[in-house]
N, C-alpha and C positions, 0 to 999 in steps of 0.2 A: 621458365622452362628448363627442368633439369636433364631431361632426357632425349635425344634425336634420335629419328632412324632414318637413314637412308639406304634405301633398294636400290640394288644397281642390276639395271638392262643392259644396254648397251655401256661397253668401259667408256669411250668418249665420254657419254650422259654421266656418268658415275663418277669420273675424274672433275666433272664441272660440280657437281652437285655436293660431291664432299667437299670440294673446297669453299664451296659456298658456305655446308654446313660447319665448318669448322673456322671460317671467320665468324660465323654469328656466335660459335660455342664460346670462341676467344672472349667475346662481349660480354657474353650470360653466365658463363662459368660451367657450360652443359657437356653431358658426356655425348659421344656421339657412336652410333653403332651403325656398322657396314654390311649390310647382307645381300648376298643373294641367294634367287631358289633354284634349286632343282628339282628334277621327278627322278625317280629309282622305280628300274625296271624289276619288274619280277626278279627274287632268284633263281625260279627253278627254270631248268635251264639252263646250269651253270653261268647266269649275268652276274658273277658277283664280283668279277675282274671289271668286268661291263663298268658296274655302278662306282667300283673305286675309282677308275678312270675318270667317269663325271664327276666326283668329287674334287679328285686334284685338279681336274680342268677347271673348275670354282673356286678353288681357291686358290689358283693361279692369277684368276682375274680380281679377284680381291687384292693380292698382294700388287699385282699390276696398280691398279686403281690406288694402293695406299702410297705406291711407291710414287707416284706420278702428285702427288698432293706435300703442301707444306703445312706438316700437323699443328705447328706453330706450338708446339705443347699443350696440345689439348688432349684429353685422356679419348680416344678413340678403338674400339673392339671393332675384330672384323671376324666373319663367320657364315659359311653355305650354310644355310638351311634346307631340309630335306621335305617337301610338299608340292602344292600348287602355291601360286604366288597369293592370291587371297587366304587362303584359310594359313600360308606360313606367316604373314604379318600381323594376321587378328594374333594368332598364337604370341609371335615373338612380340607386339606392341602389348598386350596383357601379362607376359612375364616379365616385361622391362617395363613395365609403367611407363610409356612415351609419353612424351607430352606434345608432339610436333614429327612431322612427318614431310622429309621433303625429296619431291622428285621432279621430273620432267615431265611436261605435256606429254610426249612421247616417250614409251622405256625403250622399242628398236628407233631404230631409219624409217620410217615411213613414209608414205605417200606427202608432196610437200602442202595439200588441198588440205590437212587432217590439221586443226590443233590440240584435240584432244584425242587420244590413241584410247586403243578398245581397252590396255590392261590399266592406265591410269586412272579410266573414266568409269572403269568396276570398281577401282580401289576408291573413289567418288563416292560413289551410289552406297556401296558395303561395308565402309569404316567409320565410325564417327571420331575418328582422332582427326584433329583440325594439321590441314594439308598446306604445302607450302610448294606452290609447283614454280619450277624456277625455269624459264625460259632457255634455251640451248644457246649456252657460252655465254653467258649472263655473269657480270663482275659483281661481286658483292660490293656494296656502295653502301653507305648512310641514305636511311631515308627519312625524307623532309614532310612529307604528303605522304597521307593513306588515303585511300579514297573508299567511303564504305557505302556500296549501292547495295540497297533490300527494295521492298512493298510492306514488309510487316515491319515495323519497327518496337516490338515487343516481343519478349522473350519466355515460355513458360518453365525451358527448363533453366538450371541454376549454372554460374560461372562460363556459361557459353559466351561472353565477351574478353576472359582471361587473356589469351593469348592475343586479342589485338592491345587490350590494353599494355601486358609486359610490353610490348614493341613500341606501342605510344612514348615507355618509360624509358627505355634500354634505348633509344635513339633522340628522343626530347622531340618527340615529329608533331606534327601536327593531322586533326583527322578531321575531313571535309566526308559529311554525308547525303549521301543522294538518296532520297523517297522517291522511288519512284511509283507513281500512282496508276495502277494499271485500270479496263473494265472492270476485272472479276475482284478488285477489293472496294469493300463497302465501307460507310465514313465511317463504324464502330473499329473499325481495324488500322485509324488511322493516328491513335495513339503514337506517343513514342516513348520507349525506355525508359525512366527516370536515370538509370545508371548511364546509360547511350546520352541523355542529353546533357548529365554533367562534363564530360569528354570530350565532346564536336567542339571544334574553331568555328567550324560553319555548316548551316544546315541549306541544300536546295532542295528544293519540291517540284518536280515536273510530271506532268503526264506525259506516255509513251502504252503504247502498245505491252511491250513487251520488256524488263530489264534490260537488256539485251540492248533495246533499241533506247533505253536512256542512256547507258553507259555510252555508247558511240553519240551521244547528241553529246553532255558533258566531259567526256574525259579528258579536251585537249584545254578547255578554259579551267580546269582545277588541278593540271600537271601533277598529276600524284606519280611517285617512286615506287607504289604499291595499289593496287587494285583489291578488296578485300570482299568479299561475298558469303553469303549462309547457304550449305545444306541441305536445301528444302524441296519436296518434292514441287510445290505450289510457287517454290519462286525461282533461283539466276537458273538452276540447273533443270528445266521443266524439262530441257529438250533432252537432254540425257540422259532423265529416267524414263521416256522414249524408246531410246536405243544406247550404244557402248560409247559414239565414238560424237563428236563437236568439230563439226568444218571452219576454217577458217573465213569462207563467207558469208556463218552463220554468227561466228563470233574469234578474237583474237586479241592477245593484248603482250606486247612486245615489255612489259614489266612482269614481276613478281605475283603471284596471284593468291591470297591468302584465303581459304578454304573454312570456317569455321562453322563448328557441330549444331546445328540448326535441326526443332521439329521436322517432321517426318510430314 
């Protein structure tokens, strides 16, 4: 992973998240880029005082955020973006070749019933850059255990296991994965990866309802550091491309959650 981005919402979340991202960069040798968005109001109307003001108010909180963080020497750019927060991070992840994208369950404060918030769980649904959402005030740590829960265990498009494997490498971890066998997958679809299977420590098979409800059956007997999931409208995130936003009585995981780019 040569390239980070992190968005920052709220500075708290932003001061956690860079520092996160920039022990993992210290590891990888990755640059890491700081943005956040704003909207610009009209000018006519004389807003153009208006919109500079928003401007430096954004990059006040940027420098807030850089200043609050130990860069440790890692090469790190910070920069407002001028959009909506979706279409500014397709933009700025397609002109910096990201390769990783890490944020918060939540970018405000919100509601404490939520763990996935409406603008994370667009940037979910709308981005196929593999996501790294880092729980609030979460210590970057070595991780021992990944834990990779799917239903499909085969892959049509290419390198969509990239980034768990660099982490597999870049931490020497181990990766325990969960099949979970729901009604609506049929035994044709119960293949698994030949590249996934060279990789697993260990393989479980359970039936559950719903991922969801395998993850909370296994997560506390395979102690993973990491929870890792795909993408997919048919699999962890069904309920999400539903609606925007993931309660915590529907699902929550007090680790790191890695996101990777999964059919559609």
């Amino acid at each position: 992973m040569k390239n980070i981005l992190v968005p920052v919402g709220s500075t708290s979340n932003g001061i956690n998240n860079l520092q996160y991202a920039v022990n993992f960069a210290s590891m990888s040798g990755a640059t890491v880029y700081l943005i956040n968005i704003y909207k610009e109001f009209s000018k006519v109307g004389g807003l153009t005082k208006v919109n500079q003001l928003i401007f430096e108010d954004n990059e006040k909180q940027l420098k807030e955020v850089m200043d609050s963080v130990d860069i440790m020497g890692v090469e790190v750019f910070a920069k407002p973006i001028k959009g909506n927060p979706f279409d500014g991070i397709a933009r700025v992840s397609k002109q910096l070749n990201i390769d990783l994208m890490i944020l918060s369950p939540q970018s405000v404060d919100i509601k404490d019933e939520i763990y996935l918030g409406n603008i994370t769980g667009k940037l979910v649904k709308q981005t196929e850059i593999p996501l790294l959402i880092v729980p609030k005030n979460y210590l970057f740590r070595k991780f021992e255990t990944i834990l990779f829960a799917f239903k499909y265990g085969h892959f049509e498009k290419e390198n969509v296991l990239d980034p768990l494997k660099e982490m597999l490498h870049l931490f020497s971890a181990k990766l325990n994965l969960l099949k979970v066998l729901t009604p609506d997958v049929s035994t044709e679809e119960n293949d698994l990866d030949k590249e996934l299977n060279q990789i697993k420590s260990k393989l479980t098979i359970t039936e559950n309802a719903t991922i969801f409800q395998g993850i909370l059956e296994h997560f506390q007997s395979n102690h993973p550091d990491m929870l890792c999931v795909l993408r997919r409208k048919r699999g962890f995130f069904q309920k999400l491309f539903e609606k925007n936003v993931i309660l915590k009585r529907d699902f929550h995981t007090s680790k790191p959650l890695l996101i990777l780019s999964g059919e559609q």
